[in-house]
Phi, psi and omega in degrees: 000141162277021165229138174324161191271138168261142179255139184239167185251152184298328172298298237267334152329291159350267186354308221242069157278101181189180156255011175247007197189105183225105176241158162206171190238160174188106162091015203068015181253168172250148171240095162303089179253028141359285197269017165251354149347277177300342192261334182306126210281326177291330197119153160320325192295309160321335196258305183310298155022306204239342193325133183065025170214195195262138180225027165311290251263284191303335216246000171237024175289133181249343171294338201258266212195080180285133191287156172250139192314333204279299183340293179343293183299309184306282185320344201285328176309339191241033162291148195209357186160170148264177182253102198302184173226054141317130167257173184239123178264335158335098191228136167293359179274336185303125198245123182307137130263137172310335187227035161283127190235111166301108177320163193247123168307129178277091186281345165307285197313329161309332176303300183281343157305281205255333158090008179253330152232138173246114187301350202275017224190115203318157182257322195319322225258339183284341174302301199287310188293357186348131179220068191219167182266187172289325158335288181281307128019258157299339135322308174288313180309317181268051190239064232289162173209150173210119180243170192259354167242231172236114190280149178290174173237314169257117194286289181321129161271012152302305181264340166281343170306331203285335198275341181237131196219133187275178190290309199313340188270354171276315168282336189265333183298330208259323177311290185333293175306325188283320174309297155309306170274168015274299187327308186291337169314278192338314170294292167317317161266022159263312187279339177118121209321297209274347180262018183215117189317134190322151158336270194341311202267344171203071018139291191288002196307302187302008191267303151327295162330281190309329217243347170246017167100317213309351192263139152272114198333282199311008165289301177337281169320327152265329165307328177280324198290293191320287175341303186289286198330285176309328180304297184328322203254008190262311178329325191276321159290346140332326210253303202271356143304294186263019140272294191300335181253315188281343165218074182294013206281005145279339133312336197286138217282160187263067194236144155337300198312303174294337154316312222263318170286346168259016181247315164305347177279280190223354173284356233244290198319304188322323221247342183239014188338335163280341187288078205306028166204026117249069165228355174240167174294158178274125160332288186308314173302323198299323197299261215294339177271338193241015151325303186295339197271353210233321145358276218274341171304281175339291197307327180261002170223132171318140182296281191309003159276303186351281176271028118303325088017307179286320200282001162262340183262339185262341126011264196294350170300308176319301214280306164330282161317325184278318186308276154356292182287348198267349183249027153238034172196003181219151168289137187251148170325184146274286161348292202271359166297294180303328185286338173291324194293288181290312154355265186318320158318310180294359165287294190260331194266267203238099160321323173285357174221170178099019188273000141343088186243358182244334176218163146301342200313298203292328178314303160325324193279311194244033183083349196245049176275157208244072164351109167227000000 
């Protein structure tokens, strides 16, 4: 054939059991015989029979109908793709240890066995080029791979600088900013919300402000309760980024495009999970995911609650993120030993469960707590 071969999983096979969708397999190739339904010497009924399953067997059974070399051919027209032979290492048997350490993938061979990324080879454009369904795809992604370095994402290091970010970059870009509004609640609920100039237009005013005496002890008292409020509301916003959004994988659409966006989210961690300069978000994503939140903050609260509330929520993001690396990279408290056992379970055990990465709570609240 002169177009890549496309790779499917035997579920996507399943699926097209119909007469209105007819795939079967033979040798590992896939076949669309749909439109040879009507045509099939035998009936349609014969074919539907076996419709979404394999029909190697049946098609050299002689008690049935041994097929003719002529038989072959035909069907070789309605090939449509293969059944990739991916394995999964991802197991509900699988059990957390303190020393755990992953074997290191031999990415030629992973390549050629499974045919779905070749680390040696930046991955965005195999992604966008994709020629595997969503089915194998995720399967694979949620497959862990561990190389000892960071596989590229991009060839230009123009653009690969954006992608790789150490732990250490989060507290100091995001600590400031969190400083600064928490300062500015605080200016605001001493002078009054509206008497300290927008951001845009004069920046340094609560700094100024602090430094002439102007915060009143009783700022405090309402500026921290906002703070905790926010520390409250970020735990929550945790659990629904990374259920609703990072693992979107039943919605998610069967198009390159959309792959490609989900791989840049959060499959790239799934598929790379040891890597230790994609495990906290790159500054420019956290900007762009918590823009609507901090949006929606303003609108529903007077600005010195606002940023007191925010300046709690981007607080515990940090603690969030650094928290993260550490429980796929460093010895740990006990508490946080455990949050590493289970993290990694959601690696290796269930993905679908477990979205918890600074607590259990919200897991508990919705059900979706991780055996470990």
């Amino acid at each position: 054939m002169s177009k890549r071969i496309r790779i499917f999983t035997a579920e996507d096979v399943a699926l097209h059991a119909s007469p209105s969708s007819c795939w079967v397999t033979r040798d590992g190739k896939v076949y669309d015989v749909t439109r040879f339904l009507a045509d099939h010497p035998g009936g349609d009924d014969l074919v539907l029979n076996y419709a979404g399953k394999d029909i190697g067997a049946i098609m050299k059974d002689a008690a049935e109908h041994e097929h003719s070399d002529s038989a072959y051919d035909i069907l070789a027209e309605y090939i449509i793709g293969r059944v990739g032979t991916g394995e999964s290492i991802v197991s509900d048997d699988w059990e957390a240890t303190d020393d755990f350490e992953p074997e290191e993938t031999d990415v030629t061979a992973d390549f050629e066995k499974n045919e779905f990324l070749d680390l040696r080879y930046p991955l965005f454009l195999q992604i966008w080029r994709a020629n595997f369904s969503k089915s194998y795809y995720l399967q694979q992604v949620h497959s862990p791979r561990h190389t000892p370095e960071s596989p590229r994402l991009f060839g230009p290091w123009y653009l690969e600088m954006f992608t790789r970010t150490s732990w250490y970059v989060v507290p100091a870009f995001w600590l400031p900013i969190a400083a600064y509004l928490f300062v500015r609640s605080l200016v605001q609920f001493s002078v009054g919300s509206y008497a300290v100039p927008a951001f845009t237009s004069d920046p340094a005013a609560p700094i100024r402000a602090v430094l002439a005496g102007r915060v009143v002890p009783a700022a405090f008292t309402k500026t921290v309760p906002c703070f905790i409020v926010g520390n409250l509301i970020w735990t929550l916003l945790e659990y629904v980024f990374h259920r609703f959004l990072f693992h979107l994988d039943g919605l998610l659409p069967d198009h390159p495009a959309a792959l490609t966006l989900h791989f840049l989210m959060h499959g790239i961690h799934h598929y790379l999970p040891m890597d230790r300069l994609r495990l906290v978000m790159p500054p420019m994503l956290f900007t762009f995911l918590s823009y609507p939140m901090t949006r929606l903050a303003h609108l529903l609260f007077p600005p010195a609650m606002a940023n007191g509330i925010i300046a709690g929520s981007f607080t515990l993001y940090v603690a969030y993120d650094c928290m993260h690396y550490a429980l796929h990279h460093t010895k740990l408290p006990a508490y946080v030993r455990d949050m590493k056992k289970y993290h990694l379970a959601h690696h290796y055990k269930n993905f679908d469960l477990g979205f918890g990465v600074t607590s259990k709570i919200w897991d508990y609240v919705f059900n979706t707590i991780l055996p470990v």
